[in-house]
C-alpha positions as YAML, in Angstrom:
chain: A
units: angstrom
residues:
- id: 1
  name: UNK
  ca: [-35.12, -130.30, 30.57]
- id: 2
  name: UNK
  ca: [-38.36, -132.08, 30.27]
- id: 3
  name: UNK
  ca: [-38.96, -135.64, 31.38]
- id: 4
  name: UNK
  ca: [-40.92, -136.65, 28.07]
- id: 5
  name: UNK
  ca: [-40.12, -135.02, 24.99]
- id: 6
  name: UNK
  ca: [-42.54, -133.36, 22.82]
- id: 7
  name: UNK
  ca: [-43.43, -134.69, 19.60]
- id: 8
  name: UNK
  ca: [-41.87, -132.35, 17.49]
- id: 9
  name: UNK
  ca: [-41.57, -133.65, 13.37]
- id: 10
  name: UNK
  ca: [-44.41, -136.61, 13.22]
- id: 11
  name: UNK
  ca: [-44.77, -138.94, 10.11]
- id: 12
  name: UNK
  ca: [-45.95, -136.94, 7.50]
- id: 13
  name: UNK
  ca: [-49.82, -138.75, 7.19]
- id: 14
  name: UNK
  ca: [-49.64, -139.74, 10.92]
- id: 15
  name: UNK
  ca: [-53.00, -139.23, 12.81]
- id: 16
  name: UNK
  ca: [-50.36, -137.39, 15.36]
- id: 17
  name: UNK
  ca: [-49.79, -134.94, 12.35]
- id: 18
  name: UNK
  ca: [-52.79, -134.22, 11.75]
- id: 19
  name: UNK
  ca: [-54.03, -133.51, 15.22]
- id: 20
  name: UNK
  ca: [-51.06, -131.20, 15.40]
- id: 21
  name: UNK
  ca: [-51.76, -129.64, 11.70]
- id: 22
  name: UNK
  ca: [-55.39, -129.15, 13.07]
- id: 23
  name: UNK
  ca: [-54.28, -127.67, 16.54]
- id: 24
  name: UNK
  ca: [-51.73, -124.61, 14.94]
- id: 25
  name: UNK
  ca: [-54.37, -123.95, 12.06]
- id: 26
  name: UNK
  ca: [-57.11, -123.10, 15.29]
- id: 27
  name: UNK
  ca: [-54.54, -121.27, 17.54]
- id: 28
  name: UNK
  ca: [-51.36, -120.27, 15.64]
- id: 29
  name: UNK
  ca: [-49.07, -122.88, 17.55]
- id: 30
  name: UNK
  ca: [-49.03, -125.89, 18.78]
- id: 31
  name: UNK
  ca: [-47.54, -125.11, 22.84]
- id: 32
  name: UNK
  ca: [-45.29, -127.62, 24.54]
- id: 33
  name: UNK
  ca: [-48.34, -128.97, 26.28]
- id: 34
  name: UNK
  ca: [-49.99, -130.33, 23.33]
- id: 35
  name: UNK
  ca: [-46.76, -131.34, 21.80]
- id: 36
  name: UNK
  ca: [-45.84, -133.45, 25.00]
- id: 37
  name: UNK
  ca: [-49.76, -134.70, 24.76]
- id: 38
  name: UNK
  ca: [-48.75, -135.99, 21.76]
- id: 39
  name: UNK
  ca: [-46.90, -138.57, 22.54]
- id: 40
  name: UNK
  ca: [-49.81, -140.61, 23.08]
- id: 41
  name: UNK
  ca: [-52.27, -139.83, 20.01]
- id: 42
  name: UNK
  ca: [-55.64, -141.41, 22.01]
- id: 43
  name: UNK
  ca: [-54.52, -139.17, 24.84]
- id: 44
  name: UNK
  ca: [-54.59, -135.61, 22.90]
- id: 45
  name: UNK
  ca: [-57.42, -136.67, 20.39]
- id: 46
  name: UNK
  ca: [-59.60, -137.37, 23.83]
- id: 47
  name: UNK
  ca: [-58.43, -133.85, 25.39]
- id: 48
  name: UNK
  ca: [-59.06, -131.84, 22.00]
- id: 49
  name: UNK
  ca: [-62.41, -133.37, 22.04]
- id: 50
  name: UNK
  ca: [-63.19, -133.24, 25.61]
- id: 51
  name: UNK
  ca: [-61.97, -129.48, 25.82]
- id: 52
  name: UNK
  ca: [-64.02, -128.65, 22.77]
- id: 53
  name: UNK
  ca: [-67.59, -130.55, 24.06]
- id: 54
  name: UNK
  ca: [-66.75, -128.45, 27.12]
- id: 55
  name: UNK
  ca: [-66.45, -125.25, 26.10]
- id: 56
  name: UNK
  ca: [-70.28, -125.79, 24.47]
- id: 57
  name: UNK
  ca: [-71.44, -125.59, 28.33]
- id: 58
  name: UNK
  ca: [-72.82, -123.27, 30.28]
- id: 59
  name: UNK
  ca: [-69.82, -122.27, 32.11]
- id: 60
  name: UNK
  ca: [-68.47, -119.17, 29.98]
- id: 61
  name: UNK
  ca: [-64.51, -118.49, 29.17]
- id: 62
  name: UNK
  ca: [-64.15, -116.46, 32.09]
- id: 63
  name: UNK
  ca: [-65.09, -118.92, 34.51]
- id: 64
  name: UNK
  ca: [-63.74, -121.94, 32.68]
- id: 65
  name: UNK
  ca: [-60.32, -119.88, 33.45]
- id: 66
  name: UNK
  ca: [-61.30, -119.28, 36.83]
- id: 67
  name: UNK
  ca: [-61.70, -122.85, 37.48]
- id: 68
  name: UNK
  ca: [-58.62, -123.53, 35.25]
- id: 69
  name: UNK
  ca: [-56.89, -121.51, 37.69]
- id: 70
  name: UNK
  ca: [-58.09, -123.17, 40.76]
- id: 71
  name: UNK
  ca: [-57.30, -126.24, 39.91]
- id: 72
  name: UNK
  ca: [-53.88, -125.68, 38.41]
- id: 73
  name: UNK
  ca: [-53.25, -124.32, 41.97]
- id: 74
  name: UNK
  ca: [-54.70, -127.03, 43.74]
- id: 75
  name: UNK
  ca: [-52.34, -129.42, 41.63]
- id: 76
  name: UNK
  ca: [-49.45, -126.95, 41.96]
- id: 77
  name: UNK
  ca: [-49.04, -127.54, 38.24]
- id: 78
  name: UNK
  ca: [-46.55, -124.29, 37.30]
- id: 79
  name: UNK
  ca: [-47.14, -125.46, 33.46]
- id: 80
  name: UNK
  ca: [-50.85, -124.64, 33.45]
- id: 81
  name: UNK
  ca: [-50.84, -121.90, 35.79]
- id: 82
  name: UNK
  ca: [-48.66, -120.35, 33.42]
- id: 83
  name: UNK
  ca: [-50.38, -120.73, 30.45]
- id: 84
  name: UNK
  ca: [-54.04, -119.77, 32.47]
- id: 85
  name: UNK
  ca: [-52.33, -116.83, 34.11]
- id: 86
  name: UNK
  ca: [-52.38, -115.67, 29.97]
- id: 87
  name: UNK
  ca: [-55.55, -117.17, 28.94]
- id: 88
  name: UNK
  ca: [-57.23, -115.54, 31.92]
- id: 89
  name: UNK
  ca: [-56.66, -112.39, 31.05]
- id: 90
  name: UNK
  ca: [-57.63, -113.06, 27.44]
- id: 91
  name: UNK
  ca: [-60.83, -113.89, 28.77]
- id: 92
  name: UNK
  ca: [-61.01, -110.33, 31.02]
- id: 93
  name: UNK
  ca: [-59.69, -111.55, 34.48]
- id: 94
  name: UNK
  ca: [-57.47, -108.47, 36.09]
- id: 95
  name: UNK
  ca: [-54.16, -109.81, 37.86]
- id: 96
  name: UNK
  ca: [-55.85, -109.49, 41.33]
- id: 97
  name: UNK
  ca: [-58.68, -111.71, 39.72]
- id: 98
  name: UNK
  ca: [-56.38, -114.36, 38.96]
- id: 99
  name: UNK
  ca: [-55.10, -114.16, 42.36]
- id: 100
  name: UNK
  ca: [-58.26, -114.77, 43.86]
- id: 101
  name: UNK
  ca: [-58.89, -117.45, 41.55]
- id: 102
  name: UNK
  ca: [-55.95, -119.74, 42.25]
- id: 103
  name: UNK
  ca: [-57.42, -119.35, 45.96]
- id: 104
  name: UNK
  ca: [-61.38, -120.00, 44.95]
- id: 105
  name: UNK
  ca: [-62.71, -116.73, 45.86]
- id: 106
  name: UNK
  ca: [-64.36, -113.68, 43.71]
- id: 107
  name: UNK
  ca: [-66.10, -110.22, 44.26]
- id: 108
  name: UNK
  ca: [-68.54, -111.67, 41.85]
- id: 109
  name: UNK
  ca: [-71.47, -114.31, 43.82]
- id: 110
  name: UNK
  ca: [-71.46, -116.64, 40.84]
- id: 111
  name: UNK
  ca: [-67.87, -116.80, 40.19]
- id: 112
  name: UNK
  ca: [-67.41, -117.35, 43.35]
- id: 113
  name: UNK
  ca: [-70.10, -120.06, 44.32]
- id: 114
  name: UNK
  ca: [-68.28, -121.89, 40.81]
- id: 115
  name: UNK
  ca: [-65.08, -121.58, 42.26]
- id: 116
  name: UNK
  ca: [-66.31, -122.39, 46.12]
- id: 117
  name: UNK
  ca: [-68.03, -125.34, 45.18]
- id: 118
  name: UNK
  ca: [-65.16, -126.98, 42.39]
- id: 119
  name: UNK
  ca: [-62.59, -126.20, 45.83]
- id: 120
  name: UNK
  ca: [-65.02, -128.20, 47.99]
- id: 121
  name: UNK
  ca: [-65.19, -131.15, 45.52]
- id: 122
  name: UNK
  ca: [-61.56, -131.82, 44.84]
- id: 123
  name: UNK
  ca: [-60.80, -131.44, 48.25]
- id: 124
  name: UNK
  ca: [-63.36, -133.95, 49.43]
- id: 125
  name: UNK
  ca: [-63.22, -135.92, 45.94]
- id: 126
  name: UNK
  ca: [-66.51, -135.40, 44.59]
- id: 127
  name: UNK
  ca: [-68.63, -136.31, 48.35]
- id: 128
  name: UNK
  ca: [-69.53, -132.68, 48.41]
- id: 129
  name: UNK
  ca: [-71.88, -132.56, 51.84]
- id: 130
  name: UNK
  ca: [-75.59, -131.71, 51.55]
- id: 131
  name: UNK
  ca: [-74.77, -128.02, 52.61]
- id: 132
  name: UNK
  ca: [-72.44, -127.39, 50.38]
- id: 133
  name: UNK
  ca: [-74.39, -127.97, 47.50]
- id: 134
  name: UNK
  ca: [-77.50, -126.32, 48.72]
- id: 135
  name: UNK
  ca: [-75.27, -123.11, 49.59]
- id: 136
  name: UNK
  ca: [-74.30, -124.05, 45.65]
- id: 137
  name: UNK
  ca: [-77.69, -123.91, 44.31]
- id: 138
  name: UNK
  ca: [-78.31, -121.00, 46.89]
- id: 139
  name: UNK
  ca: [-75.85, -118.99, 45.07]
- id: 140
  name: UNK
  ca: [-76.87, -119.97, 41.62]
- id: 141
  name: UNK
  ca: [-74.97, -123.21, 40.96]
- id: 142
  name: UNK
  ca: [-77.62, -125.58, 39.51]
- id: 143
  name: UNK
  ca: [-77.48, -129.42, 39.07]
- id: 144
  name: UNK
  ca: [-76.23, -129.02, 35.77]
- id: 145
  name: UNK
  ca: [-73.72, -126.81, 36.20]
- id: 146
  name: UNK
  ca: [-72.34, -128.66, 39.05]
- id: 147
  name: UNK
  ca: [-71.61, -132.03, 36.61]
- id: 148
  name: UNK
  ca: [-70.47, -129.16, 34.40]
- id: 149
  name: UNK
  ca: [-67.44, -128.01, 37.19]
- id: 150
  name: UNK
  ca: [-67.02, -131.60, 38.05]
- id: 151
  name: UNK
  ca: [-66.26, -132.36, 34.24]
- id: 152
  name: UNK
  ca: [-63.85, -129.42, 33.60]
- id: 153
  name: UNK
  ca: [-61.69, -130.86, 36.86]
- id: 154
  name: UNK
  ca: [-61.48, -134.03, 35.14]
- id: 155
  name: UNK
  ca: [-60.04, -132.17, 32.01]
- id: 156
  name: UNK
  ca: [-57.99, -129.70, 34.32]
- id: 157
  name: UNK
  ca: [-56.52, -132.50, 35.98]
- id: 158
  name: UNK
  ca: [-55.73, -134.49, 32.94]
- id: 159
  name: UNK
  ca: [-53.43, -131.46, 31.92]
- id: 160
  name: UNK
  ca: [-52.21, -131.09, 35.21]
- id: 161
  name: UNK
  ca: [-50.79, -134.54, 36.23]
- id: 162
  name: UNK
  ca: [-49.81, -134.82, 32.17]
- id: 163
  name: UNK
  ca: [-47.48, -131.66, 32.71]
- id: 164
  name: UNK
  ca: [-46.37, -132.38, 36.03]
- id: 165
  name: UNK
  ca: [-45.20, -135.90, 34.73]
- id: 166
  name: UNK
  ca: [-43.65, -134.59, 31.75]
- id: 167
  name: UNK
  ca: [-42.11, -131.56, 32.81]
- id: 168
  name: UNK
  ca: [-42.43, -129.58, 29.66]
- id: 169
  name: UNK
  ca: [-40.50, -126.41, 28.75]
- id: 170
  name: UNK
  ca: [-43.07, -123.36, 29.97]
- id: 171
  name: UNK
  ca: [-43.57, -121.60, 26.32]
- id: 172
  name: UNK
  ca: [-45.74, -118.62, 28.00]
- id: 173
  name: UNK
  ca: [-44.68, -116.13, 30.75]
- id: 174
  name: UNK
  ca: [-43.75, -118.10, 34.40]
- id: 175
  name: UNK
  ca: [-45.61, -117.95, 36.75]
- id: 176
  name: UNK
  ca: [-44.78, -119.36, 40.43]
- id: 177
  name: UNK
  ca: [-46.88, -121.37, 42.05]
- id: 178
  name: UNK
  ca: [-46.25, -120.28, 45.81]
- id: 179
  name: UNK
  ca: [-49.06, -117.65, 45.92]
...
């Protein structure tokens, strides 16, 4: 049973409605993580437009996942690791691939370097060491991309501690979080 309820029939000409209308007209449904989200209007309009400035980047779908992945593991939220485990391989990741995502590594150097350098900065909260980031830029990671990383673990995490408070009913195949 969830901790906080999703918002499930919102006033008619809410702003909540609308945001909801808008969110199952772009993917079909509106999942229990949005719904939950929705509690707090400010909260889910900032996401939605957060998420959507994001995925303008540089980082493509495949290694936003990868990073989705990472951090979702890092958080140990099952919610989002659930619903990434799916997205993932929407955006071509192989099971073994999303394995070696929730544990920051890849066969490919750039993927990897991404998902090397996002581990290094939660773990040591953003004061990534000198080598790190030049073995980052070594490997391909440029300035810009690393603000890029740093900005889609604030989003990640957003989801993360949201789901983890609220507990929401996993609407997408479960996946465990012990690896």
């Amino acid at each position: 049973m969830p901790r906080i309820s999703p918002v499930t029939a919102p006033e008619p000409d809410s702003p909540i409605a609308a945001l909801l209308a808008q969110i199952k007209a772009r993917s079909g449904k509106v999942i229990k993580a949005y719904a939950t989200m929705a509690q707090s209007p400010v909260a889910l309009e900032g996401y939605l437009a957060f998420s959507a400035a994001l995925q303008k980047g540089r980082l493509t779908a495949r290694q936003r996942e990868i990073l989705a992945l990472l951090i979702s593991q890092s958080n140990e939220c099952q919610y989002c690791l659930s619903v990434h485990s799916t997205t993932a391989r929407m955006a071509g990741l192989t099971p073994g691939q999303i394995r070696q995502a929730r544990t920051a590594s890849s066969d490919d150097p750039l993927e990897n370097a991404i998902a090397t350098f996002a581990l290094k900065a939660m773990q040591q909260r953003g004061q990534v060491s000198d080598a790190d980031m030049a073995a980052a830029r070594e490997a391909g990671v440029d300035d810009g991309l690393m603000i890029e990383i740093i900005a889609n673990i604030a989003l990640m995490t957003m989801t993360n501690y949201a789901n983890r408070l609220a507990d929401p009913v996993i609407d997408f195949p479960v996946v465990q979080v012990q690896l």
